[in-house]
BAFI-3210 file (N, C-alpha, C; in Angstrom, 3 decimals, decimal comma, padded with zeros to 6 digits):
// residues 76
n [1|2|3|4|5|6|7|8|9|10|11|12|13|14|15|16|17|18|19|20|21|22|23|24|25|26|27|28|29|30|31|32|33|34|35|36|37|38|39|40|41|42|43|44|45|46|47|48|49|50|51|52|53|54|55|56|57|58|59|60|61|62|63|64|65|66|67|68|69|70|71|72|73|74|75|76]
n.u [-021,457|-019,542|-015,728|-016,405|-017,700|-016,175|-014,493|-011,337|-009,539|-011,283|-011,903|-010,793|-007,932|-008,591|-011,324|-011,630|-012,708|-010,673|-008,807|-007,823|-005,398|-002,020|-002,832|-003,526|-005,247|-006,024|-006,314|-007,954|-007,416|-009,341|-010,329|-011,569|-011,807|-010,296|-008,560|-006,035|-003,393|-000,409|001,774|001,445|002,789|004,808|005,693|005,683|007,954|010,735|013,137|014,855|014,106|011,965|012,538|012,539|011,002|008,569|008,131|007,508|010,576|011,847|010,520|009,073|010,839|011,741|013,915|016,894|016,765|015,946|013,487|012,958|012,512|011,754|011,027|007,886|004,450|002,603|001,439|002,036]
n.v [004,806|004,554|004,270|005,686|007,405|009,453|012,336|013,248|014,496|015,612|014,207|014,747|015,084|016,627|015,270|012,930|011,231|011,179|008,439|008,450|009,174|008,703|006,425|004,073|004,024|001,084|-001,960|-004,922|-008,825|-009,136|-006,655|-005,053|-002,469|-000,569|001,390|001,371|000,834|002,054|001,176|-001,435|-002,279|-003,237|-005,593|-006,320|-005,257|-006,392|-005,474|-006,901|-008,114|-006,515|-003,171|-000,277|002,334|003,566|006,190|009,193|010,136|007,927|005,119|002,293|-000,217|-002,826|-004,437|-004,661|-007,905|-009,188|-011,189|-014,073|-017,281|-019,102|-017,863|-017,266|-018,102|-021,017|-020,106|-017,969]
n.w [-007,957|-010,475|-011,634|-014,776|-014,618|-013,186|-013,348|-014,582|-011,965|-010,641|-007,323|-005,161|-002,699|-000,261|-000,180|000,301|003,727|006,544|008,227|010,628|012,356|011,626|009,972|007,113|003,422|002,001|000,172|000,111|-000,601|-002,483|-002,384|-000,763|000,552|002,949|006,163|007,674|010,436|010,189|011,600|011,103|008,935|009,474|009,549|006,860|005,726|005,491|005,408|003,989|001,690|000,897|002,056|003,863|005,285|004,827|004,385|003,341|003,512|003,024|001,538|001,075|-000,541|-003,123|-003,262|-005,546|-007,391|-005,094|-004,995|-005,446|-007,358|-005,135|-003,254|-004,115|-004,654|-005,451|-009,101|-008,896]
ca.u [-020,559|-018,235|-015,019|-016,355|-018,043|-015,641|-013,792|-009,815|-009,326|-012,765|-011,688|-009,197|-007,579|-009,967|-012,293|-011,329|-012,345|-009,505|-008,995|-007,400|-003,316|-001,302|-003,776|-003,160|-006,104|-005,115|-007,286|-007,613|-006,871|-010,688|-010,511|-012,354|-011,245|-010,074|-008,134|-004,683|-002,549|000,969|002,673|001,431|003,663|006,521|006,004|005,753|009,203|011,637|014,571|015,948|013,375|011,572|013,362|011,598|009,747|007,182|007,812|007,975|011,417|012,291|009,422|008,760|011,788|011,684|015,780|017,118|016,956|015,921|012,403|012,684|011,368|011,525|009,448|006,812|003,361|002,110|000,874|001,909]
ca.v [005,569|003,633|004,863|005,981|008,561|010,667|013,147|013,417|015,839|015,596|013,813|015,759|014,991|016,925|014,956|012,423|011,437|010,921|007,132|008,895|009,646|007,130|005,065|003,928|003,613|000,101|-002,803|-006,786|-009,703|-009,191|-005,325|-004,177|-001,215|000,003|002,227|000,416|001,688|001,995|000,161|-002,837|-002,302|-003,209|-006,985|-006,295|-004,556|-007,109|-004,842|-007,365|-007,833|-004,611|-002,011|001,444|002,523|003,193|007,436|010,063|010,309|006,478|004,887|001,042|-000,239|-003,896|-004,786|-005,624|-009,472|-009,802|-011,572|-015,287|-018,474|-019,755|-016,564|-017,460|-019,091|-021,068|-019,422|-016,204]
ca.w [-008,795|-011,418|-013,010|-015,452|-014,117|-012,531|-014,580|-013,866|-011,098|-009,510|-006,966|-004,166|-000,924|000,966|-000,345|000,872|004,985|007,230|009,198|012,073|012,816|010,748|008,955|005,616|003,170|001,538|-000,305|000,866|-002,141|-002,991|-003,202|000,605|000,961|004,713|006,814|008,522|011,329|009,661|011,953|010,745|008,078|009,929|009,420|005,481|005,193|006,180|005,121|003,268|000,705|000,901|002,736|003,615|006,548|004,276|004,846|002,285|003,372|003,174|001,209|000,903|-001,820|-003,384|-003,547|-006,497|-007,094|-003,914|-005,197|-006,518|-007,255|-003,683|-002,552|-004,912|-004,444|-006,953|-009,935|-008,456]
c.u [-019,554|-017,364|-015,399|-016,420|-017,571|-014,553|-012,835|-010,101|-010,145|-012,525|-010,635|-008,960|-008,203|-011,117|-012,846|-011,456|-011,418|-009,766|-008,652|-005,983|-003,112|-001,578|-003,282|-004,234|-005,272|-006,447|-006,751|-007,252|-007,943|-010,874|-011,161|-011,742|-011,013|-008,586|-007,269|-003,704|-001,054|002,108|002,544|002,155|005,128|006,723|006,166|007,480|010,089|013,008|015,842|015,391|013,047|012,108|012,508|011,660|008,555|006,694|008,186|009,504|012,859|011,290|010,331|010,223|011,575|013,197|015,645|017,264|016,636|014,371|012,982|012,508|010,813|010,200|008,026|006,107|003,031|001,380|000,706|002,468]
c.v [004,599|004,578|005,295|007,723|009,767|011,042|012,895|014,919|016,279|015,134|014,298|015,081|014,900|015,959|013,583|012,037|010,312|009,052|007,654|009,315|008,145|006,023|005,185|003,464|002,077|-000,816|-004,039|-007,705|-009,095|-007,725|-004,446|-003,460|-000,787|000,798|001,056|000,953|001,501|001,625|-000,920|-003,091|-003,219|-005,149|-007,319|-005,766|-005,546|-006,221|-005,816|-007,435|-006,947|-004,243|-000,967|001,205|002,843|005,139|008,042|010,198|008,624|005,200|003,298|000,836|-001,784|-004,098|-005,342|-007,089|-010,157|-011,014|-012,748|-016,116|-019,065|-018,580|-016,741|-017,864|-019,826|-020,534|-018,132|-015,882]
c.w [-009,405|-011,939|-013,937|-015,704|-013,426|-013,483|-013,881|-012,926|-010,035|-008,256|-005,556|-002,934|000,001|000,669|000,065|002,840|005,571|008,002|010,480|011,411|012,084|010,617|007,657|004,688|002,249|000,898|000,025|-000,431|-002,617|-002,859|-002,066|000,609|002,703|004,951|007,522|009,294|010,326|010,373|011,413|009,439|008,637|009,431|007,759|004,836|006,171|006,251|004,768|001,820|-000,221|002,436|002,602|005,125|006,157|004,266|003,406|002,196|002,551|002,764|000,760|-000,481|-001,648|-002,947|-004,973|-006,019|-005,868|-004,079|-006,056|-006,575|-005,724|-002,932|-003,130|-004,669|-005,519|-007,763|-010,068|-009,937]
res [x|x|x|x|x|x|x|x|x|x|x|x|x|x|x|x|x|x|x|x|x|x|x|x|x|x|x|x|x|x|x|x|x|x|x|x|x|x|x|x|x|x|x|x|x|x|x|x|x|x|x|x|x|x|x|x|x|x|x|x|x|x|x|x|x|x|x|x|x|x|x|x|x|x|x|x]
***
């Protein structure tokens, strides 16, 4: 199945199957697709950087200015 092929809307929630209790579906550099416990978040949100917990109530936030050259990789 390619993008192309699926109409808008086709697609639902349900339709979707579950990873378990607080998995996160997510993609690798190269695009694998998988299922991730959502703790493992915790090492991604420094809360100085990004700030969140990563919850509907308190969702992942960049900081202003907090991103710059020194954080960078090359050619990022």
């Amino acid at each position: 199945v390619q993008t192309e092929n699926i109409l808008n809307g086709t697609i639902l929630t349900e339709d979707i199957s579950s990873g378990g209790n607080d998995k996160v579906l997510v993609t690798d550099a190269v695009g694998t697709v998988a299922w991730v416990d959502k703790s493992s978040f915790d090492a991604i949100a420094d809360q100085v950087t990004i700030t969140g917990v990563g919850t509907a109530l308190d969702p992942f936030k960049v900081e202003d200015l907090s991103i710059v050259t020194a954080k960078l990789a090359d050619g990022a």
